[in-house]
N, CA, C and O atoms as a printed pandas DataFrame, in Angstrom:
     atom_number atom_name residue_name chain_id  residue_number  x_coord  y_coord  z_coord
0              1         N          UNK        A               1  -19.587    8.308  -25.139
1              2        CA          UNK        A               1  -18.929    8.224  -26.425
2              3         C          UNK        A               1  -17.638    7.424  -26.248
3              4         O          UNK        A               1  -16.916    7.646  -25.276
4              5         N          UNK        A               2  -17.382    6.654  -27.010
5              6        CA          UNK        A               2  -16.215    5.360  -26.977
6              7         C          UNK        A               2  -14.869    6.344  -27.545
7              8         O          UNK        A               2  -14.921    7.360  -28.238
8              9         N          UNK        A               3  -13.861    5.747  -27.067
9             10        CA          UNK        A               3  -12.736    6.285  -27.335
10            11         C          UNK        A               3  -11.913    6.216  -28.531
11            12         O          UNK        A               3  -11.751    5.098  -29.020
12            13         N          UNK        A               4  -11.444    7.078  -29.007
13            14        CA          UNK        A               4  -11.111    6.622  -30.563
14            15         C          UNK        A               4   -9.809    5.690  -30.831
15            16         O          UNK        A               4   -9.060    5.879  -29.873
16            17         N          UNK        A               5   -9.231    4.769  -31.728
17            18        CA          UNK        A               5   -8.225    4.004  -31.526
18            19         C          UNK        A               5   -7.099    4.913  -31.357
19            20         O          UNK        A               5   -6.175    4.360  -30.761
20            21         N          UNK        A               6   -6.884    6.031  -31.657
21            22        CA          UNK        A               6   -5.761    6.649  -31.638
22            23         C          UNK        A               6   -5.631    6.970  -29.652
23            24         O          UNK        A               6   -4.576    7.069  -29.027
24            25         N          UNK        A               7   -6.973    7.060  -29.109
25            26        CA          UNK        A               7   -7.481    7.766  -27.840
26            27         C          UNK        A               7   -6.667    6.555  -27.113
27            28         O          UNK        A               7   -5.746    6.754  -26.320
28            29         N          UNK        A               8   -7.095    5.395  -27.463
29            30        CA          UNK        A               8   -7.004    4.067  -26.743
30            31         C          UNK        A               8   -5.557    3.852  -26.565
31            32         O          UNK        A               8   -5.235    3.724  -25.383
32            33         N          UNK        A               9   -4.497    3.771  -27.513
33            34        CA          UNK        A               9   -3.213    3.455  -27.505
34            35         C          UNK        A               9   -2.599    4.322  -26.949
35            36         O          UNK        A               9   -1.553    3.971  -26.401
36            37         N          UNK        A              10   -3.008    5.790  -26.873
37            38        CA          UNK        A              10   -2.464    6.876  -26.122
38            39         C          UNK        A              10   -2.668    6.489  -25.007
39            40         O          UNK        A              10   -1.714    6.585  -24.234
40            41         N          UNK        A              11   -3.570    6.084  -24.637
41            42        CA          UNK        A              11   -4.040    5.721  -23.141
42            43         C          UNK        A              11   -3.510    4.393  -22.566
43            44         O          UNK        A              11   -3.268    4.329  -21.361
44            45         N          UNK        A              12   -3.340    3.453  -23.277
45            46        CA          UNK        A              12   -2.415    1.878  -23.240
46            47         C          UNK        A              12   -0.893    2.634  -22.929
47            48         O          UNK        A              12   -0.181    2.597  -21.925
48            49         N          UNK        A              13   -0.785    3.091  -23.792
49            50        CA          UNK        A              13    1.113    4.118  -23.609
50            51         C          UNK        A              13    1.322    4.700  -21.930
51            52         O          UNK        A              13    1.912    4.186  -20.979
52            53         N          UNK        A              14    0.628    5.875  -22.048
53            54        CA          UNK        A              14    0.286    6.352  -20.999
54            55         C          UNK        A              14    0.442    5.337  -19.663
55            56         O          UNK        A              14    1.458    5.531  -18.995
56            57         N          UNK        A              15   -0.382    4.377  -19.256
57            58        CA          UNK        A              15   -0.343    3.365  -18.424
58            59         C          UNK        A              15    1.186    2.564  -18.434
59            60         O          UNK        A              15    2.007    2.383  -17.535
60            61         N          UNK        A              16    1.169    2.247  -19.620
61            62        CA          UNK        A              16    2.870    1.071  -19.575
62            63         C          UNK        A              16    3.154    1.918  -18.894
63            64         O          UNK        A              16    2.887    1.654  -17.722
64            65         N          UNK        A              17    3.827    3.383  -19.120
65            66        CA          UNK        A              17    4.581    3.948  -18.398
66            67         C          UNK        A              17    4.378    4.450  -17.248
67            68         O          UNK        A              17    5.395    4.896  -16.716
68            69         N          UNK        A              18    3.377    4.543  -16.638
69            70        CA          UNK        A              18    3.156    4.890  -15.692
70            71         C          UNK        A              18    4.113    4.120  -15.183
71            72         O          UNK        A              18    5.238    4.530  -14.896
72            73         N          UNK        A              19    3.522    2.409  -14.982
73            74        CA          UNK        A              19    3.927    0.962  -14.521
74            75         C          UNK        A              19    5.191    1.356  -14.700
75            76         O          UNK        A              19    5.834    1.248  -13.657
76            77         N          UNK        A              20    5.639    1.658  -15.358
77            78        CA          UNK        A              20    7.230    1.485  -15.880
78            79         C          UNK        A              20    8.194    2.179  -15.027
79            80         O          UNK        A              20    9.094    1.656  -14.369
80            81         N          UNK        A              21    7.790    3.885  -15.151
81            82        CA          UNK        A              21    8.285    4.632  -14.825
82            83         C          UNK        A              21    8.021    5.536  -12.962
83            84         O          UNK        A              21    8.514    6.470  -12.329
84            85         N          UNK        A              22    7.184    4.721  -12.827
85            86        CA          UNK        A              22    6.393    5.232  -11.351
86            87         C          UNK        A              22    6.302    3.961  -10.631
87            88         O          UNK        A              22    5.530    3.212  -11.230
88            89         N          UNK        A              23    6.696    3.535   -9.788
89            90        CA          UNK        A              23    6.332    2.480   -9.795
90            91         C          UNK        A              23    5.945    2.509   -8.462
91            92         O          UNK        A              23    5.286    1.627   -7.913
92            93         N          UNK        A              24    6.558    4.028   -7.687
93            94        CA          UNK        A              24    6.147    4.288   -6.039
94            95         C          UNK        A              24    4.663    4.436   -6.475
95            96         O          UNK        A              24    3.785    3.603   -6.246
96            97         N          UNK        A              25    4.548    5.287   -6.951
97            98        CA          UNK        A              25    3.077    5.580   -7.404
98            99         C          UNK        A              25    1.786    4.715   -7.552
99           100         O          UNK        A              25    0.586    4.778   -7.283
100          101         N          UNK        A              26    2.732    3.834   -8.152
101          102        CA          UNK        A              26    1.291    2.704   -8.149
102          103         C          UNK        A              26    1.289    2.024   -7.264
103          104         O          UNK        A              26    0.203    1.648   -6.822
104          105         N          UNK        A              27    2.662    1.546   -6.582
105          106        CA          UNK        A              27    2.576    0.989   -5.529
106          107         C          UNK        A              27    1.598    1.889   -4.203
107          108         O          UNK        A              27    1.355    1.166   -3.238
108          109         N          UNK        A              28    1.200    2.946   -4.129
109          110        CA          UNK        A              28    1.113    3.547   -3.141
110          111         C          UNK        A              28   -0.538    3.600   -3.459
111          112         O          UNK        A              28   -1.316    3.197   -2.595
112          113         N          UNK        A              29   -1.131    4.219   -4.997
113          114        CA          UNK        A              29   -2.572    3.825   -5.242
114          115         C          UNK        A              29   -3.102    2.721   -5.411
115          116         O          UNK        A              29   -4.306    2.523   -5.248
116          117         N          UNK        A              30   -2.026    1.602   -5.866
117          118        CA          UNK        A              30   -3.125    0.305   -6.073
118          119         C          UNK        A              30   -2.676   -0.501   -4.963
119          120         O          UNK        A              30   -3.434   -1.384   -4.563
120          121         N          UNK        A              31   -1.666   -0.346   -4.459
121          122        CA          UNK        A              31   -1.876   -1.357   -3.145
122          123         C          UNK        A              31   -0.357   -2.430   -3.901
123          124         O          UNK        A              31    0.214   -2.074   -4.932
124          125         N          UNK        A              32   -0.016   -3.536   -3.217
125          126        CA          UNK        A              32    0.785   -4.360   -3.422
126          127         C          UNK        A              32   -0.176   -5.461   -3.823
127          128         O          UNK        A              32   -0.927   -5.911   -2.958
128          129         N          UNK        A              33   -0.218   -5.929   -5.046
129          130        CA          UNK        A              33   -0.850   -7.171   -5.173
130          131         C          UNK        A              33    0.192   -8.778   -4.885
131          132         O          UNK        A              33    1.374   -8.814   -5.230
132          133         N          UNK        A              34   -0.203   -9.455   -4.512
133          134        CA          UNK        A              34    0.514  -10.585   -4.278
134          135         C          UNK        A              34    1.050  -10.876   -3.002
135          136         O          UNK        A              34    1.968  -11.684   -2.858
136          137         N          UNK        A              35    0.416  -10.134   -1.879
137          138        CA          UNK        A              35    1.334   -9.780   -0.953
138          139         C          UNK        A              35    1.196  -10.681   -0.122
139          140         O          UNK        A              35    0.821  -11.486   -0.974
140          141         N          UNK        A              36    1.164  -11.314    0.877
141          142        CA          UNK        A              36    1.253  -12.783    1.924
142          143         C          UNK        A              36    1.142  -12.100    3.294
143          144         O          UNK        A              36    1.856  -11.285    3.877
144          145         N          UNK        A              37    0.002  -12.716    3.600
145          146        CA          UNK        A              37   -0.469  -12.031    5.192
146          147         C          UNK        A              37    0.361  -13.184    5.929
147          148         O          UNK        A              37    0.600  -14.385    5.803
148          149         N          UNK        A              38    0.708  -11.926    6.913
149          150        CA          UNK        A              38    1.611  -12.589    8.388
150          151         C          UNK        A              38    0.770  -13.490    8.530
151          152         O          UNK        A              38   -0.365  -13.103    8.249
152          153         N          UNK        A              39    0.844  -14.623    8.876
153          154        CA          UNK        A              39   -0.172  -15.765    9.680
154          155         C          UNK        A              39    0.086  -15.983   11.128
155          156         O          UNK        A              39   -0.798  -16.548   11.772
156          157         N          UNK        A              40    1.348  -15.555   11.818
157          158        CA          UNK        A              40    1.702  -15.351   12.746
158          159         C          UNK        A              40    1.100  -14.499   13.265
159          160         O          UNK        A              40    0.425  -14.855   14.230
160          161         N          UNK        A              41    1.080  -13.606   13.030
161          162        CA          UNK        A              41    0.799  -12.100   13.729
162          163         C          UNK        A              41   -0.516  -12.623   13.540
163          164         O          UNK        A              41   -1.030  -12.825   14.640
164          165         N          UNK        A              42   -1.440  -12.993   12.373
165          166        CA          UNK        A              42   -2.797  -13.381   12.849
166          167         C          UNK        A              42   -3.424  -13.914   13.943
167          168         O          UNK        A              42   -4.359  -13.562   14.663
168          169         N          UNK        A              43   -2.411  -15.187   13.873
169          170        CA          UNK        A              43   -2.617  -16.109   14.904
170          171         C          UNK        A              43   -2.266  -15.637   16.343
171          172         O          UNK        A              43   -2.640  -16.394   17.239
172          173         N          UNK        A              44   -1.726  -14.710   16.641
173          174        CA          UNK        A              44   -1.165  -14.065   17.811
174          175         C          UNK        A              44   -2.324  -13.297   18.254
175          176         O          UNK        A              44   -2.943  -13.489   19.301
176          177         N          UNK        A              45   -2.513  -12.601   17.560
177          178        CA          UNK        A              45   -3.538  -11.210   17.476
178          179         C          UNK        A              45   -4.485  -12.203   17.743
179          180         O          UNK        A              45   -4.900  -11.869   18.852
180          181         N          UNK        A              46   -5.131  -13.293   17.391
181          182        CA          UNK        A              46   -6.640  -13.834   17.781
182          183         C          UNK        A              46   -6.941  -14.652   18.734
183          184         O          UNK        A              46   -8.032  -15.164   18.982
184          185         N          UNK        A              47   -5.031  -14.866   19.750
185          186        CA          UNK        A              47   -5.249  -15.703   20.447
186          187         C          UNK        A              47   -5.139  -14.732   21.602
187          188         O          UNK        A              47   -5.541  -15.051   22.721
188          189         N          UNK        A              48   -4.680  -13.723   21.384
189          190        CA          UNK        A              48   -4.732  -12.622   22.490
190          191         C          UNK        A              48   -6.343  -12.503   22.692
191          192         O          UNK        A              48   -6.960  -12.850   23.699
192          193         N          UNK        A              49   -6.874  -11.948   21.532
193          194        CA          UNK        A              49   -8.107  -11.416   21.517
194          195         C          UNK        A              49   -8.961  -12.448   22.407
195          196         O          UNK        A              49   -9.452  -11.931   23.411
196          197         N          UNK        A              50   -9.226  -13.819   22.218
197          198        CA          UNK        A              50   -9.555  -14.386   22.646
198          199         C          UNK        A              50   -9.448  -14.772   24.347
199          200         O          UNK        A              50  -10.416  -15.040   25.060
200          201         N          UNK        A              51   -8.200  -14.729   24.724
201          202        CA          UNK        A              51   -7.763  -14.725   26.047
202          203         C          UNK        A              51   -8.033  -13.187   26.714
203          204         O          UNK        A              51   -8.095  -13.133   27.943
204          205         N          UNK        A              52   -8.198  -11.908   25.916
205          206        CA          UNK        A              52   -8.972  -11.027   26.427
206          207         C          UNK        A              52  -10.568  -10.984   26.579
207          208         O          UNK        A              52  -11.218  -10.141   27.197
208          209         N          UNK        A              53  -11.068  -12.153   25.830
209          210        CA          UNK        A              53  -12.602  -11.443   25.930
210          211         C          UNK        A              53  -12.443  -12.693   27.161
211          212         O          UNK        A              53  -12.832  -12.199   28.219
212          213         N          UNK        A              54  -12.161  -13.620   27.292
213          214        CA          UNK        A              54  -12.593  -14.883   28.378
214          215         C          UNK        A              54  -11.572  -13.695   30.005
215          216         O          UNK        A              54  -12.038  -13.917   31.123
216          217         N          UNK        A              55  -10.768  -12.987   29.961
217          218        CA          UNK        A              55  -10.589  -12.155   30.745
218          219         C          UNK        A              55  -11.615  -11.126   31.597
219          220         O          UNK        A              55  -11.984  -11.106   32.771
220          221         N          UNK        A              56  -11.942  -10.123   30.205
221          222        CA          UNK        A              56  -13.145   -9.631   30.516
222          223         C          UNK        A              56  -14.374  -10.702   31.019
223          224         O          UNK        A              56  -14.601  -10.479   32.208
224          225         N          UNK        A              57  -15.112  -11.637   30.563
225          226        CA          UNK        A              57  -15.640  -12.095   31.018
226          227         C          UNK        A              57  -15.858  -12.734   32.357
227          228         O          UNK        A              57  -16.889  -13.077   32.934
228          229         N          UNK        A              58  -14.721  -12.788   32.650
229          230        CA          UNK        A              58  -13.887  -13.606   34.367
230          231         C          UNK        A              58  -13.919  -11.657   35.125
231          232         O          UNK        A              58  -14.163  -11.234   36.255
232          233         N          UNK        A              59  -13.632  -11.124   34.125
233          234        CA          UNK        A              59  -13.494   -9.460   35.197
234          235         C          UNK        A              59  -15.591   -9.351   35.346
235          236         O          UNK        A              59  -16.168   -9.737   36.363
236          237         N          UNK        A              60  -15.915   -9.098   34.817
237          238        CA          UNK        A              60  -17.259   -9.027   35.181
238          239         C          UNK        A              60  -18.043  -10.088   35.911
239          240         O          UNK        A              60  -18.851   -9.779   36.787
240          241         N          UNK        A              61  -17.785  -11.478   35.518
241          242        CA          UNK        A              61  -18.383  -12.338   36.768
242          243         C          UNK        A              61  -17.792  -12.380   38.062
243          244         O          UNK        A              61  -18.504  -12.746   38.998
244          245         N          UNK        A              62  -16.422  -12.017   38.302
245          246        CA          UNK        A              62  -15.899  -11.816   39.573
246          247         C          UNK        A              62  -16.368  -10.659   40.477
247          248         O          UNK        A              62  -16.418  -10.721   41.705
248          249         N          UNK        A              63  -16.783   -9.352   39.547
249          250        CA          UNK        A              63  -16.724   -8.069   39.628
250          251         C          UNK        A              63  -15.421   -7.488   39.980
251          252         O          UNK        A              63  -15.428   -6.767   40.977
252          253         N          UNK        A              64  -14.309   -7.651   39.372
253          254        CA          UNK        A              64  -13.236   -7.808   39.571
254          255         C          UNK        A              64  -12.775   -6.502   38.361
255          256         O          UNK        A              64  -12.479   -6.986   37.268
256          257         N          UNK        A              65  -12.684   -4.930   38.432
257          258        CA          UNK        A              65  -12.634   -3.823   37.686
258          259         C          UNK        A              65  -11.180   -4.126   36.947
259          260         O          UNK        A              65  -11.056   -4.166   35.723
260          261         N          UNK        A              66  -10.243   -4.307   37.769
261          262        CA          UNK        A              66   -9.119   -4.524   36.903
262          263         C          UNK        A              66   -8.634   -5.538   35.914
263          264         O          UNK        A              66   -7.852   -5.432   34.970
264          265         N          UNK        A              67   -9.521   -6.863   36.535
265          266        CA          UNK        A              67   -9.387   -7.663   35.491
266          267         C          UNK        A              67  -10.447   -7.448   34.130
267          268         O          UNK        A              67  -10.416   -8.130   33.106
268          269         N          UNK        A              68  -10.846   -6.965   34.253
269          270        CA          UNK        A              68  -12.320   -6.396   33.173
270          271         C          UNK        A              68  -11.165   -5.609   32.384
271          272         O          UNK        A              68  -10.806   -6.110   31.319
272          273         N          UNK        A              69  -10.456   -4.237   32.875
273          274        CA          UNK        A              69   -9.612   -3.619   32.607
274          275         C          UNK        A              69   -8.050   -4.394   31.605
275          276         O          UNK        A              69   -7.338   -3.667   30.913
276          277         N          UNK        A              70   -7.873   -5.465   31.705
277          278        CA          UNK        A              70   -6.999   -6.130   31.333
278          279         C          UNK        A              70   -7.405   -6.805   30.653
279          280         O          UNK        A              70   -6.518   -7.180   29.886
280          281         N          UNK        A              71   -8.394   -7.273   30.430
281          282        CA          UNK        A              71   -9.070   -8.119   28.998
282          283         C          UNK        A              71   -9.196   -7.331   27.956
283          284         O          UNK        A              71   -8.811   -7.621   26.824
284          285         N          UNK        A              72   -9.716   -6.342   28.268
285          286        CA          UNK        A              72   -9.747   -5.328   27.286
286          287         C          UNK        A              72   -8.952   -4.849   26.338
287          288         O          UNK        A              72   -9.032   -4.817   25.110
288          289         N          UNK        A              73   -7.704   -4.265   27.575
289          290        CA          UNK        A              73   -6.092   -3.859   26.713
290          291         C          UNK        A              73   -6.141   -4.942   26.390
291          292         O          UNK        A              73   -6.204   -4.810   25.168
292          293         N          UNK        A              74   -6.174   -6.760   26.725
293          294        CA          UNK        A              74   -5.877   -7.807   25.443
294          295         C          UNK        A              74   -6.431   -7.698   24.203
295          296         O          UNK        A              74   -5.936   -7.367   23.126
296          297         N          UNK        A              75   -7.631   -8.054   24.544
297          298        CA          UNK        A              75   -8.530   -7.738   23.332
298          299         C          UNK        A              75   -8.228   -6.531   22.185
299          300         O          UNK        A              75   -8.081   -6.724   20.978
300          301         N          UNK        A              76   -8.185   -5.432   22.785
301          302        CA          UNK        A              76   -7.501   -4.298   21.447
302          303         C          UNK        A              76   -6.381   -4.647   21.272
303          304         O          UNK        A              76   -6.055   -4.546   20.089
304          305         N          UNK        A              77   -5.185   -5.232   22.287
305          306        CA          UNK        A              77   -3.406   -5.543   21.295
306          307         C          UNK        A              77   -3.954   -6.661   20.132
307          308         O          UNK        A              77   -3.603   -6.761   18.957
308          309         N          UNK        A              78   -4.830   -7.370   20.809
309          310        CA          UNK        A              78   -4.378   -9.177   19.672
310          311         C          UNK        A              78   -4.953   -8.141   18.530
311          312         O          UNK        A              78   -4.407   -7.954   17.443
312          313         N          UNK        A              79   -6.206   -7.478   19.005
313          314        CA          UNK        A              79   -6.676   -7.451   17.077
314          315         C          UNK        A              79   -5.880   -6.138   16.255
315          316         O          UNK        A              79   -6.040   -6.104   15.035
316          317         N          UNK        A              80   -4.952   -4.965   16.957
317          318        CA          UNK        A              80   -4.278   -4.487   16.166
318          319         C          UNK        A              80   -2.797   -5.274   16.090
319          320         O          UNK        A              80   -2.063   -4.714   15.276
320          321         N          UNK        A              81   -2.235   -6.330   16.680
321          322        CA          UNK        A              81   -1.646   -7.243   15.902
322          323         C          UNK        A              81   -1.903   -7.846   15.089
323          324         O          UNK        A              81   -1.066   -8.155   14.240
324          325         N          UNK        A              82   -3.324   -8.293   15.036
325          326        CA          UNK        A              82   -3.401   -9.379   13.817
326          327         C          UNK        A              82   -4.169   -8.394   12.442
327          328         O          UNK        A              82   -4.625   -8.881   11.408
328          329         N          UNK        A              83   -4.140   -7.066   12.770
329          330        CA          UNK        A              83   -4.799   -6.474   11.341
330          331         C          UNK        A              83   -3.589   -5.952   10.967
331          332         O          UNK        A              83   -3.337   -6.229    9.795
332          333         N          UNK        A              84   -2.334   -4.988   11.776
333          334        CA          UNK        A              84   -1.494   -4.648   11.615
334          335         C          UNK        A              84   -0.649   -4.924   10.156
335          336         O          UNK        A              84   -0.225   -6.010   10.549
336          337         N          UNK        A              85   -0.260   -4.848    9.244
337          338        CA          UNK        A              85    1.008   -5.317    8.317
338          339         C          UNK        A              85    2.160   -5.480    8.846
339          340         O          UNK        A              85    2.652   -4.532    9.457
340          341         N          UNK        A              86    2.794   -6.594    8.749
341          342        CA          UNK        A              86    4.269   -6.465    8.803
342          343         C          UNK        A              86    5.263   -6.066    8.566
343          344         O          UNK        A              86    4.933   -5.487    7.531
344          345         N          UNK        A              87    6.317   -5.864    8.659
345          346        CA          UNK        A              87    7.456   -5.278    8.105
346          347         C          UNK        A              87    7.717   -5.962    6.673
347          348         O          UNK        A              87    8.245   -5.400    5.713
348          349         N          UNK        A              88    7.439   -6.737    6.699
349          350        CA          UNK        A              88    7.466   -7.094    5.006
350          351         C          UNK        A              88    6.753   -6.283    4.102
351          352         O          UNK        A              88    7.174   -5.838    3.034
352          353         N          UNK        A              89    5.286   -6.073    4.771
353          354        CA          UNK        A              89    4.137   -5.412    4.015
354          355         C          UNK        A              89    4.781   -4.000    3.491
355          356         O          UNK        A              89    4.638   -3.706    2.304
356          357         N          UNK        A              90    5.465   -3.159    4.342
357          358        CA          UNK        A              90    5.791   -2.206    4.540
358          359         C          UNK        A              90    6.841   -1.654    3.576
359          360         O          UNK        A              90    8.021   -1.963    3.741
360          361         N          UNK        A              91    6.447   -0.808    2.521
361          362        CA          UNK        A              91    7.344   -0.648    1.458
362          363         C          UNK        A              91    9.160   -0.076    2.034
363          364         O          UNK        A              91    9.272    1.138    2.199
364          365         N          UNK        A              92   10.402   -0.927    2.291
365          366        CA          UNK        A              92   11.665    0.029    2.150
366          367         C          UNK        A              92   11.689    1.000    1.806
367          368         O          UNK        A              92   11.296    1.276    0.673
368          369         N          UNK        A              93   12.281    2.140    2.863
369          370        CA          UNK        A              93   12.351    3.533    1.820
370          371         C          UNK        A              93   14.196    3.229    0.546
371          372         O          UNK        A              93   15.189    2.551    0.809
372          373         N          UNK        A              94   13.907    4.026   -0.634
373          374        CA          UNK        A              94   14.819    3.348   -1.056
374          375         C          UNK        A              94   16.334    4.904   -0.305
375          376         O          UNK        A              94   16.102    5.999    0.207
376          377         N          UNK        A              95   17.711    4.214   -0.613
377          378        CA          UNK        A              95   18.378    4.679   -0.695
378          379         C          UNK        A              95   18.546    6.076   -1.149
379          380         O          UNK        A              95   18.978    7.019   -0.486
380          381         N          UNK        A              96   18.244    6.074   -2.061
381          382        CA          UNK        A              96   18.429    7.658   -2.886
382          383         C          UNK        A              96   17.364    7.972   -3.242
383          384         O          UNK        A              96   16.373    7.244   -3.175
384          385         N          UNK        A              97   17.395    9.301   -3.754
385          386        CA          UNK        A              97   16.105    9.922   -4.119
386          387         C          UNK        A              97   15.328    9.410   -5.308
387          388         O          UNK        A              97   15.869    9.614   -6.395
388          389         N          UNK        A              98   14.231    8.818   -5.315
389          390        CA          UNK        A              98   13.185    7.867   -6.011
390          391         C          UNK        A              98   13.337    8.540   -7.454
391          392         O          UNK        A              98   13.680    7.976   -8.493
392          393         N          UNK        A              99   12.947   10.087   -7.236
393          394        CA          UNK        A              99   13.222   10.521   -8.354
394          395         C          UNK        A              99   14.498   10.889   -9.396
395          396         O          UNK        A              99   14.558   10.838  -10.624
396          397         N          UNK        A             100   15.301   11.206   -8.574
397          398        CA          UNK        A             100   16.517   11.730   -9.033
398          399         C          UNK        A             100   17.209    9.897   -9.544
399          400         O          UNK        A             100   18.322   10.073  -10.039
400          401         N          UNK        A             101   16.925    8.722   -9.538
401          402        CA          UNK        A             101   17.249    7.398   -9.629
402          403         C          UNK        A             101   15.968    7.417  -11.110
403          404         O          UNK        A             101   16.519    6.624  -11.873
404          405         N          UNK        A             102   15.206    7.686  -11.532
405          406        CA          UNK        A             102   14.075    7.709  -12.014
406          407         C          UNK        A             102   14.648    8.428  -13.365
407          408         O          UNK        A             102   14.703    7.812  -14.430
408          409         N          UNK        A             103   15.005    9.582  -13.247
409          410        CA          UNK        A             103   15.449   10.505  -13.871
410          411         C          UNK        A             103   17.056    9.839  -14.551
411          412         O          UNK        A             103   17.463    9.955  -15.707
412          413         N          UNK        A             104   17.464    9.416  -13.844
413          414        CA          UNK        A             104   18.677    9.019  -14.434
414          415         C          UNK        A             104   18.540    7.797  -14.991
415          416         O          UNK        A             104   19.478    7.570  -15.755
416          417         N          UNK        A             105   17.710    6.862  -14.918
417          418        CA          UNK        A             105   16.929    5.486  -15.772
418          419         C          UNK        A             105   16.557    6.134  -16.932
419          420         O          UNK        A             105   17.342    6.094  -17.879
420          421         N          UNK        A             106   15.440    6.761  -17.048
421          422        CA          UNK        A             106   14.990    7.425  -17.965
422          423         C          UNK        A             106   15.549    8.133  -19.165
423          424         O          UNK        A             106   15.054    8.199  -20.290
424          425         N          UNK        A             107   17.208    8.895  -18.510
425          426        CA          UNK        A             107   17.606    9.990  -19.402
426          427         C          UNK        A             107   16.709   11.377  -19.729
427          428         O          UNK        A             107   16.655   12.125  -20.705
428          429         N          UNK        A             108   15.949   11.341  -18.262
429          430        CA          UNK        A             108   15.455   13.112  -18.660
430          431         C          UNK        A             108   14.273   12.926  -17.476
431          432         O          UNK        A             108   13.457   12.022  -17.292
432          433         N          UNK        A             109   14.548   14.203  -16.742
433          434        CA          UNK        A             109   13.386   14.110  -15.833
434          435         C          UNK        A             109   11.822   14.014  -16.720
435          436         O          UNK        A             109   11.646   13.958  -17.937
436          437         N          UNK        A             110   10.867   14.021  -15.662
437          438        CA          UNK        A             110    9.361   13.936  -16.030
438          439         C          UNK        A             110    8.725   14.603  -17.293
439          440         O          UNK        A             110    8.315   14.123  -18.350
440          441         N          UNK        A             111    8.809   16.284  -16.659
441          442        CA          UNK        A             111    8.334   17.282  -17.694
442          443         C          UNK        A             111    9.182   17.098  -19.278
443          444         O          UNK        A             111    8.725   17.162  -20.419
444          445         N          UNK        A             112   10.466   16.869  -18.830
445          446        CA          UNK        A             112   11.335   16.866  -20.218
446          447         C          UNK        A             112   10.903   15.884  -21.085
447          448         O          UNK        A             112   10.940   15.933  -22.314
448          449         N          UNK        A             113   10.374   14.737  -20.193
449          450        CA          UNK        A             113    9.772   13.832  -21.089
450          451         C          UNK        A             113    8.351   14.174  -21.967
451          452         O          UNK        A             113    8.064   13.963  -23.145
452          453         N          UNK        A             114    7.644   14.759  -20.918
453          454        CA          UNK        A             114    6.202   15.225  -21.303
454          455         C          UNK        A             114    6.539   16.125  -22.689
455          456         O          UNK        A             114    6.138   15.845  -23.818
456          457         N          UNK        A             115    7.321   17.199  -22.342
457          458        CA          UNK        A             115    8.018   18.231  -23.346
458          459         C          UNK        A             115    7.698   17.313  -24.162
459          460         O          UNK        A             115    6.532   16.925  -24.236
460          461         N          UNK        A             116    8.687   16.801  -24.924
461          462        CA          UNK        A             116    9.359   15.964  -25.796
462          463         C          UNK        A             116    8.402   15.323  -26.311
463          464         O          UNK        A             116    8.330   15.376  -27.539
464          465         N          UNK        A             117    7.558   14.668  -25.707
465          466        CA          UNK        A             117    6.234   13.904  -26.167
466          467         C          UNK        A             117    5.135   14.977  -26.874
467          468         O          UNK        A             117    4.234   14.710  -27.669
468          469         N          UNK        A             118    5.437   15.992  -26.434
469          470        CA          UNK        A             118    3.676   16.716  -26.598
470          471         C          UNK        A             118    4.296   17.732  -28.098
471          472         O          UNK        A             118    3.496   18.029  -28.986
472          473         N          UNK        A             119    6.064   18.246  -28.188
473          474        CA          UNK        A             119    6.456   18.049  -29.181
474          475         C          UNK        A             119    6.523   17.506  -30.577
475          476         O          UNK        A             119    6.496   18.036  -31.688
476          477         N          UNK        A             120    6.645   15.930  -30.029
477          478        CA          UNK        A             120    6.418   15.166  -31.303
478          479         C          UNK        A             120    4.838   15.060  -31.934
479          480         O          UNK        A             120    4.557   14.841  -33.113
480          481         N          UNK        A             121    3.717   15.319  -30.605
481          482        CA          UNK        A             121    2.425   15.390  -31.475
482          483         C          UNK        A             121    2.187   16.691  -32.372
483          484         O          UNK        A             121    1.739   16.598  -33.515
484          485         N          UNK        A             122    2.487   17.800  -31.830
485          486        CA          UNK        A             122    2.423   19.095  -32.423
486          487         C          UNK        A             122    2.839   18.524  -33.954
487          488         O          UNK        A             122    2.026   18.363  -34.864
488          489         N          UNK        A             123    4.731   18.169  -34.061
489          490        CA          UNK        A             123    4.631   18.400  -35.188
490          491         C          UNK        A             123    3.815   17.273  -36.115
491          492         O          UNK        A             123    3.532   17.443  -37.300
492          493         N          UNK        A             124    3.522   16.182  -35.389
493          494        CA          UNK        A             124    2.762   15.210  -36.570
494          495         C          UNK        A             124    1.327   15.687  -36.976
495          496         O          UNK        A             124    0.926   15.443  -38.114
496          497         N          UNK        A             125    0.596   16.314  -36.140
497          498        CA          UNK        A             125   -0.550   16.990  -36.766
498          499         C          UNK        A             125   -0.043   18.066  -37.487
499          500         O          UNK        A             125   -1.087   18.085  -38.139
500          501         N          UNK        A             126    0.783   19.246  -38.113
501          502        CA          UNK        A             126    1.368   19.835  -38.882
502          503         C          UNK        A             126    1.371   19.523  -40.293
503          504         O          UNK        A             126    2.031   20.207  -41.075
């Protein structure tokens, strides 16, 4: 069953503010869009990886255990360097409390808002 127009704009509302008013929140469920992969750290991470598997490979045709052993640890650093995020990726924690900064933007914590909202529907169906 389709949503009624009144359903829809409640639900358009709802969202702005989410966006508006949450913004850790969405940042934390939808991810950062726009974000720019290290190319460095890629390129690091695959040149390791690479110089570990031709390692390993030189450790097993030599029969050589430690060098087998050392390709390996390459091979796992390059590729959790190059999947890793950077410190860019990595959201700042902010200064003060997210919410209590939130709350004072707003002029009224969360619930007070909800209050206030679920208020004004009561009395318009009345």
């Amino acid at each position: 069953m389709p949503l009624s127009e009144q359903e829809q704009r409640l639900l358009e509302e709802m969202e702005r503010n989410l966006y508006r008013n949450d913004a850790d929140f969405v940042h934390a469920v939808g991810g950062v869009r726009g974000r720019r992969p290290n190319y460095r750290a890629i390129v690091l991470g695959v040149l390791l990886a690479v110089a570990g598997v031709g390692a390993l490979i030189a450790g097993v045709a030599l029969q050589l255990l430690i060098v087998g052993i050392i390709g390996f640890a390459l091979m796992f650093a390059g590729v959790l360097i190059a999947i890793t995020p950077g410190k860019r990726a990595v959201a700042a924690p902010p200064s003060e409390s997210s919410t209590a900064s939130k709350a004072r933007r707003s002029g009224g914590g969360f619930m007070d808002r909800m209050n206030d909202r679920w208020d004004r529907r009561q009395e318009g169906r009345d």
